[in-house]
N, C-alpha and C positions, 0 to 999 in steps of 0.2 A: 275374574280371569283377566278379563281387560287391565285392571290395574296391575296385576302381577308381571303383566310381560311389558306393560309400561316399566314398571323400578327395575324388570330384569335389563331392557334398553336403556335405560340410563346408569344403570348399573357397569354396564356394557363400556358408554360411552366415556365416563368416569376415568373407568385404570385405563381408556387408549390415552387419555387428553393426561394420565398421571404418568406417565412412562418414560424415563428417563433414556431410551435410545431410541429412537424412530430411523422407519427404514425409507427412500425415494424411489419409485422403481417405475420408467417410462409404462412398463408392462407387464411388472412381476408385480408382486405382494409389495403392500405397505402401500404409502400416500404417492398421488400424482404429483406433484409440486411441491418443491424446499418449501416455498410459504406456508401451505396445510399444514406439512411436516414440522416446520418451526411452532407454527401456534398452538398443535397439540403437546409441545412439549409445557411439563410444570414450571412457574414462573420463574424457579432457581437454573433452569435450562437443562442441558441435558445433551446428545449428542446427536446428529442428523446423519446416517450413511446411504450417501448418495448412489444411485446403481448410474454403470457408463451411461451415455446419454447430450441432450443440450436443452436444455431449462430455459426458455423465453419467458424470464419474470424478473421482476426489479421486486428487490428484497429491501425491508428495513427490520431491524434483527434490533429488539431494545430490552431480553430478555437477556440477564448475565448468563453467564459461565455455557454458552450456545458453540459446543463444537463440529463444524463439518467438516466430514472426512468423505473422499471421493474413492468409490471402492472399484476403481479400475487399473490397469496396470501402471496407467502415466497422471499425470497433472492434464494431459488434454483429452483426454476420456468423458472427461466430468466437466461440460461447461455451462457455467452460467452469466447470461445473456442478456443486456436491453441495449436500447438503440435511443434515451433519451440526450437531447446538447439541451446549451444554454438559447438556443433560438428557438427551441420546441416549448422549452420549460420556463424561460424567465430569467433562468438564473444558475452560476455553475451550482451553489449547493442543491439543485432540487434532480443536478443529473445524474448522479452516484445510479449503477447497476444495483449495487449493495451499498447500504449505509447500514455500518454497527454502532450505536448508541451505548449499547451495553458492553459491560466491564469482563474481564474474563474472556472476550472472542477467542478460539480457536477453528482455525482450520488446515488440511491438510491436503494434498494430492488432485488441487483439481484449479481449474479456471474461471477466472472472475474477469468479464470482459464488458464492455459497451462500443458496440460495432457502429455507431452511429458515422464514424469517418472511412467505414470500410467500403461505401460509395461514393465514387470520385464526384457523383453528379452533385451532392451536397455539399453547403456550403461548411469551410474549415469554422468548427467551433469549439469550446469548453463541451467537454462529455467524459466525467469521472468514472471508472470502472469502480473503484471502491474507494470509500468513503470511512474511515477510522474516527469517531467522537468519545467512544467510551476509553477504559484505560486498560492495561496490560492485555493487549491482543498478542497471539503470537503464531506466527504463518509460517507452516513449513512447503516447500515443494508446492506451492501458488504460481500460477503463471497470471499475471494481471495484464491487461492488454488494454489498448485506447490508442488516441493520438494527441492532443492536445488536452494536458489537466489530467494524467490516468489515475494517479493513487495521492489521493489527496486525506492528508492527516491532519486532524482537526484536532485543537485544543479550548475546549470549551473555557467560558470564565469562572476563573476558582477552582480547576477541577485538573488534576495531573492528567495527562496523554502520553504513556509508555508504551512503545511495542517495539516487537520482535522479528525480524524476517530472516529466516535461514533459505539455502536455495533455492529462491527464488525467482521468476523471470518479471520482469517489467521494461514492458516497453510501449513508446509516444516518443511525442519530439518535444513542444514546447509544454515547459512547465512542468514536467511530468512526475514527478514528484513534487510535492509541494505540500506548505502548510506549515504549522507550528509545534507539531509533537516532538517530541525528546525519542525519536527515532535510531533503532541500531539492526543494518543489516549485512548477517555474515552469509559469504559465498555466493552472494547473488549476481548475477546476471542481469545490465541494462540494457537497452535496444534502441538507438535510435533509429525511427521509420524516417522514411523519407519527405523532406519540406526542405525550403529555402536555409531554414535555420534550425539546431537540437540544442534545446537545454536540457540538461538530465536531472536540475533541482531548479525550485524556487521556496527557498526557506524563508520564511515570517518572524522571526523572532523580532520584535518588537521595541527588548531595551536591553541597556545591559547587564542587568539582576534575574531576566528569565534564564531558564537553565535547561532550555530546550536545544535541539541539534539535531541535527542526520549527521550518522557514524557509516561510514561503510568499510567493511574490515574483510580484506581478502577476495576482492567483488573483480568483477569482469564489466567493460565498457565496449561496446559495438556502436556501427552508427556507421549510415550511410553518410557521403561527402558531400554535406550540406555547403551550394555557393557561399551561403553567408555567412559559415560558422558552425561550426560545432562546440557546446560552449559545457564545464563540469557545472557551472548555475550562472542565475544570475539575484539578486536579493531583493525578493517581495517586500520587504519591510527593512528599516534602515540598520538593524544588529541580525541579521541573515549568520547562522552557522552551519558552514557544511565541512568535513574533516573525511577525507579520502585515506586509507588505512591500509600498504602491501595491497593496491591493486593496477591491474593489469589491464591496462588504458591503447584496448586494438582499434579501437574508433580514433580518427581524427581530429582529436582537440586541438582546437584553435593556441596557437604559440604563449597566447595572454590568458588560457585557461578560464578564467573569468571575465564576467562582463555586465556592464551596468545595465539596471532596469531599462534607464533612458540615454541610450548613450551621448545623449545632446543635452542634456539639463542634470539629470538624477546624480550625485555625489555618494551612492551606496555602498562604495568600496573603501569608503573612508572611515566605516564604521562595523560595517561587515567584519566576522572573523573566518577567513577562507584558507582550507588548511591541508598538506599532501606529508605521506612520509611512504617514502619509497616503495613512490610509482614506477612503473615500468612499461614497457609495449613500443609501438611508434606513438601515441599520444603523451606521455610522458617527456616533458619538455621543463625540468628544473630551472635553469639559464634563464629562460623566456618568458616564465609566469610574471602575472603584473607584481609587482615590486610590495602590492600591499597585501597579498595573498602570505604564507607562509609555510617554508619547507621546517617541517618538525625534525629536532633528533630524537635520540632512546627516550630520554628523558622525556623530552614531552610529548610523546605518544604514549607513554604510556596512564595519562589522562584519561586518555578514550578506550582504554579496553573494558570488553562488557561489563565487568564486575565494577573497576572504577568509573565508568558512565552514570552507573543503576547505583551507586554509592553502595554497593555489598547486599542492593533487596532485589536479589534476582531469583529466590526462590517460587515464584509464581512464571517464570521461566521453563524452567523442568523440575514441576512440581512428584514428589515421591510416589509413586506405585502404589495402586490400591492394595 
């Protein structure tokens, strides 16, 4: 008898750990914790639906095709929360809220934050809300939050880094996007919080045969009026691409638009490809941009639009209906 309700318990335990949608629920049915919840999904992944709520856990998510969706009315219904920097942890890679390793990420309708600068008493440091290493992730209606280093995209070596961001919110000041993925986001919303100084990019691209970039197509720029500057990037690494596309620039960008890593030593602009087609708002200042930046016509913007970004392999984008 003992053995039979042994194999009926594992039995049991089996199809939850086999189950391709899992539910979150602070208090209802299903798993206490997106973590639980992720590991009983099977290795091919499967879907997580969060109930409203705020998740204090730091996630690493290395199972493909792992979709969260936040089952409350807004994106800030459903938040998920750590509080680790790079003075706790060592290092900006170990402070990701969420780091996805895995290919395939999807998520929807809900917040990815790391509050670690949301106490004035601590000191300003690196603290990644999320962390992108695997390839075609694609985020709809995400609000990603931080302050310094928020949504950092990683491109592993030998390994493509493609993702997606439709409306969107992301906001930090310095650095805050950053990294070296072949990045493309439509209708999103930036935020610069408040500090001395806002970059809204620090792109990595390395040389110049990689074929990575942040596109932002149809996006929105906010930002309080930083003394030092409010800046569209500045370039991590010496062939940095960033391409601003029809967006609407209400944040105060500084008159030169761009600005060097080091503005005392670093020569980044000399190889950087920094690039506007009809910006608008008060930060939109054509005339004024540094001279090695570049205002696109039709013609060359039409480079950067989704399908020609993704070279025509966008079908893991909005992939077809079960």
């Amino acid at each position: 008898m003992k053995r039979l309700l042994l194999a009926l318990l594992l039995i049991g335990w089996s199809s939850i750990a086999l189950a391709e949608t899992v539910h979150v629920s602070p208090r209802g049915k299903g798993y206490r914790t997106v973590g639980a919840a992720i590991a009983a999904l099977p290795d091919t992944g499967g879907e997580v639906r969060i109930a409203p709520g705020t998740y204090r856990e730091k996630l690493w998510i290395g199972k493909p095709n792992v979709h969260l969706t936040g089952t409350g009315g807004k994106p800030g219904d459903v938040v998920l929360v750590y509080a680790d920097s790079s003075i706790t942890v060592g290092n900006t890679y170990k402070t990701p809220s969420v780091h996805v390793a895995g290919d395939g990420f999807r998520a929807d309708n809900l917040t990815i934050a790391n509050d670690w600068g949301s106490d004035p008493a601590r000191k300003n440091s690196q603290a990644v809300a999320l962390a992108l290493s695997g390839d075609r992730a694609v985020l709809t209606r995400v609000r990603i939050l931080s302050t310094q280093d928020t949504l950092y995209l990683v491109k592993p070596e030998g390994k493509q880094s493609r993702h997606v961001f439709r409306d969107c919110y992301v906001e930090g000041h310095v650095d805050f996007v950053f990294g070296n993925a072949k990045a493309y986001f439509e209708r999103c919303h930036l935020h610069g919080v408040e500090r001395s100084n806002v970059f809204f990019t620090a792109q990595s691209r390395n040389g110049p045969d990689e074929d990575s970039a942040f596109v932002f197509s149809d996006c929105r720029l906010t930002s309080y009026a930083a003394p030092d500057g409010v800046f569209l990037g500045r370039a991590w690494r010496p062939y940095a691409r960033v391409i601003w596309l029809n967006t609407r620039m209400d944040a105060p960008i500084a008159p030169a638009g761009w600005r060097e890593w080091y503005p005392d030593r670093s020569k980044t602009l000399d190889t950087a490809y920094y690039a506007e087609y009809r910006s608008r708002g008060p930060g939109a200042s054509p005339a004024t941009r540094d001279p090695r930046s570049h205002q696109l016509t039709d013609a060359e913007a039409e480079r950067w639009t989704l399908s020609n970004f993704f070279e025509g392999d966008t079908g893991w984008i909005d992939p077809p209906s079960k």
